[in-house]
N, C-alpha and C positions, 0 to 999 in steps of 0.2 A: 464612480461605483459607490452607491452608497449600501446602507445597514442589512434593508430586504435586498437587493442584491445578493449579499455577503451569504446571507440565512438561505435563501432559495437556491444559491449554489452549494456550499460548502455541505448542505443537510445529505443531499445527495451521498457525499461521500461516506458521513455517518450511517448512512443504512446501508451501503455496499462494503463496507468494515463491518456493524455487526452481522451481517449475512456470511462475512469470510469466517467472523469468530463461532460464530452459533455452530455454526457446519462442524469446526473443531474441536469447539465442546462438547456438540453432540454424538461425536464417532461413536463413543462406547453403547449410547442407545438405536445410532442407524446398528451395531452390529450387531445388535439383541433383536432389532424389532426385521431387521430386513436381509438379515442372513442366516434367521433361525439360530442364534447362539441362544446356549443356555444362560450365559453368564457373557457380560460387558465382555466385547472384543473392540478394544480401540483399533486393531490393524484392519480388519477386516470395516470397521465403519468408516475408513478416512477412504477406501477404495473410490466412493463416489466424488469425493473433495480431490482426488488426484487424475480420474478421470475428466472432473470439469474444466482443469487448470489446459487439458488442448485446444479447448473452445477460446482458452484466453488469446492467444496468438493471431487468431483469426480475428477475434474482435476488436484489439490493439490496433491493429492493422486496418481494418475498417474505419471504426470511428476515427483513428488517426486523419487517414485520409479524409474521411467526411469533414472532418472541422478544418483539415486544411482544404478544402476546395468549397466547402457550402458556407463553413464560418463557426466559430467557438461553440455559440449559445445552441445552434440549430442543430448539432450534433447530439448532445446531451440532453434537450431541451424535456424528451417525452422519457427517457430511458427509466423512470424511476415507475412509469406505469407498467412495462416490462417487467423490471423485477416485480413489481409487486404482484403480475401475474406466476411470473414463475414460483413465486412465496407459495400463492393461492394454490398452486396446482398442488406441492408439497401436503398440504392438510389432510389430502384425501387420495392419499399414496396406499393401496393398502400392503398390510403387514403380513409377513411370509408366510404365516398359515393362512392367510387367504390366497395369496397370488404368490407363487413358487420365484417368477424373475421379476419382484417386486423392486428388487435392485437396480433393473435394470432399467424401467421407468424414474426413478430418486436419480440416478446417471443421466440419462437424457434431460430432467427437468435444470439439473444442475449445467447440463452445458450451454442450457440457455443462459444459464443466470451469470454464467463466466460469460459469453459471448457479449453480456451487456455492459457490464459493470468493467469491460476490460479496458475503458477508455475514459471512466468518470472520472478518476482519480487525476490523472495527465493532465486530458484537455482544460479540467474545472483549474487547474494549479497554472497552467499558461496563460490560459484566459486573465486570471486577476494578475499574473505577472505584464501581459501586454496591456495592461489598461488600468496601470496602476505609477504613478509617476516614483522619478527616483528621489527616495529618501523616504518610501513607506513600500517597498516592494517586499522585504524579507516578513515586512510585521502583518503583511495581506497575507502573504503565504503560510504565516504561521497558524491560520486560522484550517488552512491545510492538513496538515498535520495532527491539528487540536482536532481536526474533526477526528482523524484515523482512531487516533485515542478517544475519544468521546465513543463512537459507532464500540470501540473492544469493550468498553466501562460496561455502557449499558448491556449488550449483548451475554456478559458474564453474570453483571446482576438480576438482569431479567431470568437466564439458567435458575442461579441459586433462588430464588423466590420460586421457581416453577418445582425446582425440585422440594420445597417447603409445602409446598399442595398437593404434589402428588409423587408418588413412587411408581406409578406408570409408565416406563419408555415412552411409547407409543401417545400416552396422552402429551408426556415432556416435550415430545417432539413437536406433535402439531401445537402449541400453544406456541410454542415459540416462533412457529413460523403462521399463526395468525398476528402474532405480535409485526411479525417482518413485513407483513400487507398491508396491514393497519398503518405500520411508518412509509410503507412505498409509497401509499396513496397520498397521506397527506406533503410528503414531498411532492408530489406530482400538482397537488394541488395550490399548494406554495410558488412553486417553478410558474405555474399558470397565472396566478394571481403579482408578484413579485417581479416576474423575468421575463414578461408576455412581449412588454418594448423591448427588453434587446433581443427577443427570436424576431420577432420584425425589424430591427436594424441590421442583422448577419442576413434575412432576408432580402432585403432591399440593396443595400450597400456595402455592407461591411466585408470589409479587406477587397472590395469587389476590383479596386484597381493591381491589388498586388498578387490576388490568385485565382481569379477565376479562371485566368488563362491553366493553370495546373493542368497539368498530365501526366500518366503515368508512361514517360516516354523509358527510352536508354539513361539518357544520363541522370534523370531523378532519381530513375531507380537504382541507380551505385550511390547515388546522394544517400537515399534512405538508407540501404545497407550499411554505405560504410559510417554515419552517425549514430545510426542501432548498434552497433557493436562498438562506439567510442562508448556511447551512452551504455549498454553492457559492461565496458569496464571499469566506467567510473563508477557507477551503480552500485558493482558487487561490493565494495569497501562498507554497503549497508546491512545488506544479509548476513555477510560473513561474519561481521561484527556482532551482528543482534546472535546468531545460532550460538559462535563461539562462548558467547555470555551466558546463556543457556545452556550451556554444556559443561563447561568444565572450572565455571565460577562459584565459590561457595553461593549459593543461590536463596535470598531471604525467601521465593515463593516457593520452596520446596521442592525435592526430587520428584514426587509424585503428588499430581496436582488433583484432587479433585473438589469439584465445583461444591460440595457440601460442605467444604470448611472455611469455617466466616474467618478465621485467623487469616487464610491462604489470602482469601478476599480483602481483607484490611490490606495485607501488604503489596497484594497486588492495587491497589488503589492507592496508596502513600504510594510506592514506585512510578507510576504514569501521572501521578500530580507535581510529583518531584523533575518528570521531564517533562512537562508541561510549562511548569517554571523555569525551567535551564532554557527550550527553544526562546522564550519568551523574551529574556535577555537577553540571547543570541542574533537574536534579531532585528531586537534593539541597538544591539552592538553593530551589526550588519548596514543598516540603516545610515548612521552614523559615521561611518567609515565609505565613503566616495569611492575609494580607490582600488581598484579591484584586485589587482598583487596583493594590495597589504589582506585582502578578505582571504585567496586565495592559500594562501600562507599561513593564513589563522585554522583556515577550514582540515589543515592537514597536521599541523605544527600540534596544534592543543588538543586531538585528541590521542596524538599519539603519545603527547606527553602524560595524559593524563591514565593511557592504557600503562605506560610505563609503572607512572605510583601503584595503581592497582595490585602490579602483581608482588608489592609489598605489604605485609601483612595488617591490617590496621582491626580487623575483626570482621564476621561475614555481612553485618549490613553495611559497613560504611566502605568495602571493601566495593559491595557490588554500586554503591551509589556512587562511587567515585571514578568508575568503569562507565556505569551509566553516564556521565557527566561528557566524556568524552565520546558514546558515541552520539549520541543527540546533537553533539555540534556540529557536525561535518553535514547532515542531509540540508541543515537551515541553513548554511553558509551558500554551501555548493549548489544544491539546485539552481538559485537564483540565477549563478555565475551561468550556467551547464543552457538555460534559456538561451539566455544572452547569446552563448556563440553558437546556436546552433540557427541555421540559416531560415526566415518566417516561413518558407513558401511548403520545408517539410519537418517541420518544429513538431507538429503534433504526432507525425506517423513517425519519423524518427524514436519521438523520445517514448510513446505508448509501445510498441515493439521494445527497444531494449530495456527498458523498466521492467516489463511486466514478464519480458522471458527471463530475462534475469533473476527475479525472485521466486519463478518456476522453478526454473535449473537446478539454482541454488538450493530450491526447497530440499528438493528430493536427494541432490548429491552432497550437500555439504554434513551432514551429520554422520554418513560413515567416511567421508577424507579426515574429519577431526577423530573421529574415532581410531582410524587406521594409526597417522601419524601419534596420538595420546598415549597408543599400545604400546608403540614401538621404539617412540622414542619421547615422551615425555611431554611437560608442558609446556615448557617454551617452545617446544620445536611445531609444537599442536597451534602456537599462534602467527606461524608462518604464513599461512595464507592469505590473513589480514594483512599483515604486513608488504605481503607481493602486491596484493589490493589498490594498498593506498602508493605505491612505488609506481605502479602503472597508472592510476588513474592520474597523478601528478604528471605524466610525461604524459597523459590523452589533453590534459588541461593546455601544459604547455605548448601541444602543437595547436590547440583551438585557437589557445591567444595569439602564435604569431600568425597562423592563416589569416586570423583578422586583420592584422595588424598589417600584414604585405597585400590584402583584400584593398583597404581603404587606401593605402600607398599606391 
């Protein structure tokens, strides 16, 4: 796998991250522009970003299965013209004094746009994991990752410069989403240029010996369940972590975040280059280490240690950088491992399903669980569920490794 490879896959991800952030940032003007508020309603804007996440599951599940029955590349190959049609459609939504259920149009166009992207992330991170030899798989993957954060960078800075032109919702909105077409297309057009021989290799050959035969018979289908809900439990030890951080951590980017403040923006930008740097040499570290107990053991051991310092006092930046530190380690460590034993034939649908329900779920219920237990009984007791997190996913690990392990025996 060489450089355009790398670029033609990984871009992908970048504009299906900032498409997830742009939707974020822009709740408070979907609630102005397409709910008739007078004034910024961030609840009522996030309606269409919560409605789109049902389309995720279906899509998960789809492309999953596509890439494990047609092949990696052929899966994902077009998806970037899709979204960028769903972008286009977005420009020319109109606004609630023109059309009363304009909302309800901005809903549908979004459930395309989950329906597609619900599989780029997965299948694009298996892919360089299966075709990528050992002793550079963690540092392929980290370009993974780097893209998620690259796609949030831009999507926030492109916001704040739109909001620097204009005080328009309505105009804020469409710019931002001819921005998201303008990047779908030339992704598509990279993919085309770049990726063209491996859709003709998944086409012709690839993996043709080990699944064409796939079906979605009985016993695949408990395969897939029952590693969606492994993959679900190791997972959540990612959500949980990132929301708990957000919640109840002295927090450098502020209680309330909005996209006009170039401070907010600085620190939000030092904070994702800071773990950009941490994956980086965790991966390195990962790499380096052959042995998958000893990664195993790191991937769980160091950030718990390092959630531990945190919650002693050192002051609120270096408090939260040092929380950040440990959770950034566990997703580069683990996923690698979490490939590995999950079996090729349903690797993709497997692990698109429990990933992406997972951060579903998690979206929507983990912010009042920490709220509830915060109330009622304080802050240690509010980082309980992190803690069950990583307790379960270490005994989902342990049964993956000895399955293997009496598999090859």
């Amino acid at each position: 796998m060489n450089f355009k490879h790398k670029v033609a896959l990984f871009s992908g991800i970048v504009v299906e991250w900032f498409e997830n952030m742009a939707f974020l940032l822009l709740a408070a003007q979907i609630g102005q522009v397409f709910f008739n508020q007078t004034s910024y309603d961030e609840g009522q804007g996030l309606i269409p970003f919560a409605i789109g996440c049902f389309a995720t599951f279906l899509g998960a599940f789809y492309y999953g299965y596509l890439a494990d029955k047609k092949g990696r590349v052929r899966s994902i190959f077009n998806t970037p013209i899709i979204m960028g049609l769903s972008s286009f459609a977005m420009i020319f939504i109109p606004s609630y004094a023109t059309f009363t259920y304009s909302w309800v149009l901005i809903s549908i166009v979004r459930l395309f746009q989950r329906f597609v992207v619900a599989g780029e992330n997965g299948v694009i991170s298996i892919y360089v994991f299966e075709n990528t030899k050992v002793g550079r798989q963690f540092r392929n993957n980290y370009f993974s990752e780097a893209a998620v954060l690259l796609g949030i960078l831009l999507a926030t800075f492109a916001l704040y410069l739109v909001t620097l032109y204009s005080s328009n919702a309505h105009v804020q909105f469409r710019i931002i989403f001819i921005i998201s077409t303008i990047l779908s297309l030339f992704v598509f057009i990279i993919r085309k240029l770049f990726l063209f021989d491996k859709y003709l290799d998944d086409k012709k050959k690839y993996l043709h010996k080990n699944i064409s035969s796939l079906k979605i018979n009985e016993s695949s289908l408990r395969d897939i369940i029952k590693y969606s809900i492994i993959v679900m439990i190791i997972w959540s030890i990612v959500p949980l972590s990132f929301f708990y951080k957000f919640s109840f951590l002295p927090n450098i980017l502020n209680n309330s975040f909005h996209i006009e403040n170039s401070i907010i923006l600085k620190n939000l930008t030092l904070s994702m280059l800071f773990q950009l740097f941490v994956m980086y040499a965790v991966s390195f570290i990962g790499d380096k280490i052959l042995k998958r107990n000893i990664i195993l053991a790191l991937g769980f051991i160091v950030p718990l240690l390092f959630y531990a310092i945190s919650f002693l006092y050192f002051g609120q930046i270096l408090q939260f950088y040092i929380y950040d530190f440990g959770y950034v380690f566990s997703p580069v460590l683990l996923l690698i491992l979490l490939f590995d034993l999950i079996p090729m034939q349903i690797r993709c649908t497997a692990f698109n399903i429990g990933f992406n329900l997972i951060v579903t779920v998690y979206s929507l219920l983990t912010m009042p669980l920490y709220t509830q237990l915060y109330n009622n009984f304080g802050w240690f007791i509010s980082f309980l569920p992190v803690l069950v997190a990583y307790l379960l996913s270490f005994v989902c690990f342990f049964y993956l490794i000895h399955k293997k392990k009496v598999n090859l025996a």
